[in-house]
N, C-alpha and C positions, 0 to 999 in steps of 0.2 A: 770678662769681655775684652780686655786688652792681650790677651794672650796672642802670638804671635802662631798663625798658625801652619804661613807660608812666610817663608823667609829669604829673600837674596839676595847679596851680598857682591858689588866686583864681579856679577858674572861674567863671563866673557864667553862666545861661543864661535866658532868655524865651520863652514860647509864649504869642503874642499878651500880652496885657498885665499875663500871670500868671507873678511867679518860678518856674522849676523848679528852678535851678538854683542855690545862693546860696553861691559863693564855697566850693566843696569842691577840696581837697586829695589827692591821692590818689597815691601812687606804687608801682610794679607790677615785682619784681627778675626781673631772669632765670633763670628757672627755676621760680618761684614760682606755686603755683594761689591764684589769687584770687577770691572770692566776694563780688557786691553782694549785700548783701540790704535787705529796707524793703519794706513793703505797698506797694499801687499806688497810682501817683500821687506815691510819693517821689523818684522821678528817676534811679531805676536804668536805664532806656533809655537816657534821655537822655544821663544820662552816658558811655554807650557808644559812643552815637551821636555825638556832642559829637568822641570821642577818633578818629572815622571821618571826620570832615566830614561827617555828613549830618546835623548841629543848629551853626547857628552860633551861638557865645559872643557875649556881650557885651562880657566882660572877662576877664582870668585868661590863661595861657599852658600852652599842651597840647606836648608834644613824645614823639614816637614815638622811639624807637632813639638819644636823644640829639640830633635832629636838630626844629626847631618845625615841627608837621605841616602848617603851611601851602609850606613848601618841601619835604616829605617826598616821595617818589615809588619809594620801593622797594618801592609796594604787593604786592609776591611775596611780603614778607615776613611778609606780616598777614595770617590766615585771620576771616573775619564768617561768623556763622550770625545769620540777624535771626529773629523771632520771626515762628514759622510762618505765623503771621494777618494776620503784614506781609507773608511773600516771596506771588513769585506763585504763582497756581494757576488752574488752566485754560488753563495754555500750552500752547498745541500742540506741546512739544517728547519728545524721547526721554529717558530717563533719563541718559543717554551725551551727550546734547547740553547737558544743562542742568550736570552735571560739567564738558565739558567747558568750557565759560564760566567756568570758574575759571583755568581755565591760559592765558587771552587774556595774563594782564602778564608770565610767564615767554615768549610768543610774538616771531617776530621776525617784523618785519614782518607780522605779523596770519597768519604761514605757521605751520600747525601739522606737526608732525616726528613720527616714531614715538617718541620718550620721552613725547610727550605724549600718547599714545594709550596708552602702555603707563603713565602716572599715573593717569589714567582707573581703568585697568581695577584697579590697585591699592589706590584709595579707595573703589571698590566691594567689594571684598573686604575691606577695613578695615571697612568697614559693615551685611557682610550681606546686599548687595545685586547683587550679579554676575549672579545668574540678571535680573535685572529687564533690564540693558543697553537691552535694545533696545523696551522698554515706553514709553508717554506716560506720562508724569508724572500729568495727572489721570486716571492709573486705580491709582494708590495709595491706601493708607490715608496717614490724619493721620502716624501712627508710619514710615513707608515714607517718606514726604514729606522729614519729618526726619530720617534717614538720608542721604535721598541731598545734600540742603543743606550736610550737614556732609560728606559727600563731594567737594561743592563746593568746601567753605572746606578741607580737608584737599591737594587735587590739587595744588597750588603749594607744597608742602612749605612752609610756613610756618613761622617762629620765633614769633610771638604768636597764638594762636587766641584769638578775641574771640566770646562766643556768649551771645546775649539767648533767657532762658527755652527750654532748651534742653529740658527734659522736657516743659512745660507740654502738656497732652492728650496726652500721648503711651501708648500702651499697655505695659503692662508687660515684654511682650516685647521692646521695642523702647527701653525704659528700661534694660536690662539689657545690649544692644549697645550703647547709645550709652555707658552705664558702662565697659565693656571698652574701648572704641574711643579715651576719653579716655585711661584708663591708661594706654594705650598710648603714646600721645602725649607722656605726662607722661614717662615712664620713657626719652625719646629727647632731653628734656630742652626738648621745647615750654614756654613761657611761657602759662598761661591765664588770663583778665579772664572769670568768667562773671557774668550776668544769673541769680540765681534768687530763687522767691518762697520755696522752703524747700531745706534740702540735700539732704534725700532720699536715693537711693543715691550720689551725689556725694562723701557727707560725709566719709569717709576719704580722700579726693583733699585738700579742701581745707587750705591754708596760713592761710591769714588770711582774716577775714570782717568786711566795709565793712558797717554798715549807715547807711544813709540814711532821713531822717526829714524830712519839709517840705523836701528839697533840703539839706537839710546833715547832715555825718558826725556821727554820736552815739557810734559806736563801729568800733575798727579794730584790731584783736588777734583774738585765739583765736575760732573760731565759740561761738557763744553759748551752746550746748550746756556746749563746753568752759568758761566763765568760770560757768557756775553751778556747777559741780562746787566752785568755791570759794567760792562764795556762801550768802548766807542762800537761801531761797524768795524771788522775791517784788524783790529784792534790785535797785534801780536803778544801771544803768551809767549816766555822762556820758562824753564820749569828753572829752576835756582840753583837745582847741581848738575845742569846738562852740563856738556865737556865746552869747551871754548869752541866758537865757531858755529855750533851747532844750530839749525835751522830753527826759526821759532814757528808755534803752531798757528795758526790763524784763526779765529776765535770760528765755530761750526766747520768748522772745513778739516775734514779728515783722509781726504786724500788728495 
């Protein structure tokens, strides 16, 4: 259970000529739900992104499953939900086509097999979405949308689900299945890295809550909820290895 199963190290990251990134630390155990939090524009993506390859570092050292993710390749292992605004929309695909594109790295030879049809059908069911199967994608709602995404990232039976702002716009009914659908996940003893801007219905899931501030960690313990319960009102966290200077967080207040 201690097993390290995101890891990093001195990251450092750049967009265009502006730090996002400044040398955060971050380590994510097996089994453990993990929460970034930090208003926008603290590098909570990034940092996610960073841990996928799709932001490269500057400096610092990232390693997935013990292994550094520039030689990692057991992508079957890792489930991504990217934020809705990022994936696409207006594909012309089916609901059942765009699931099954999760199951291309458990594929052999690009040949897909009845298990992989019969995963499909089971992370729609995971999601509340089995009647839709045979629907285009753009003729969902926002909430619909993200269902089936995280149907995606779920198809490959994953060890780590990694998932950026995963309620943002989303409808309440559909806040409330993607709530059930994680539990689920947790209680089979999935590893979760989430993106959010608050905890929301989440927050009983959550383990530890990261927040981010100008690209560096201010705080990495109890969600913040939890650390004012022992606190004054009002009452300023430092996380202990923020960089000199560095804003403290203010106990509930996350932007």
């Amino acid at each position: 259970m201690n097993e390290p199963v995101v890891s990093l190290r001195g990251v450092r990251a750049d967009l265009g000529s502006r730090p996002v990134l400044r040398g955060i630390d971050l380590t994510v155990r097996r089994g453990e739900v993990v929460a970034l939090l930090g208003a926008n524009g603290s590098g909570k993506s990034t940092a996610v992104r960073s841990v996928i390859g799709q932001v490269q570092t500057g400096a610092g050292e990232i390693e997935l499953f013990g292994t550094d993710r520039r030689r990692f390749r057991d992508w079957h292992r890792v489930g991504y939900v990217p934020q809705r605004t990022t994936a696409a929309s207006g594909v012309p695909a089916t609901v059942t086509e765009v699931v099954l594109s999760g199951r291309l790295s458990r594929a052999r030879f690009g040949m897909l097999r009845k298990a992989d049809h019969a995963a499909v059908r089971k992370a729609l069911e995971l999601v509340g979405m089995a009647d839709r199967a045979k629907d285009p994608v753009d003729a969902l709602s926002g909430g619909q949308h993200q269902r089936v995404l995280i149907a995606r990232a779920l198809v490959s039976g994953p060890e780590l689900l990694i998932m950026d702002e995963p309620m943002a716009g989303v409808d309440l009914a559909s806040q409330e299945v993607l709530a059930h659908t994680l539990r689920e996940q947790v209680s089979e003893g999935t590893t979760v890295l989430l993106v959010l801007h608050e905890l929301g219905p989440l927050e009983p899931l959550i383990d530890r809550a990261v927040v981010l501030r100008d690209g560096c960690v201010v705080h990495d313990g109890p969600p913040p909820k939890a650390v004012g319960q022992h606190a004054l009102p009002g009452h300023d966290h430092v996380h202990p290895h923020a960089p000199a200077g560095a804003e403290p967080i203010r106990t509930g207040l996350l932007s």
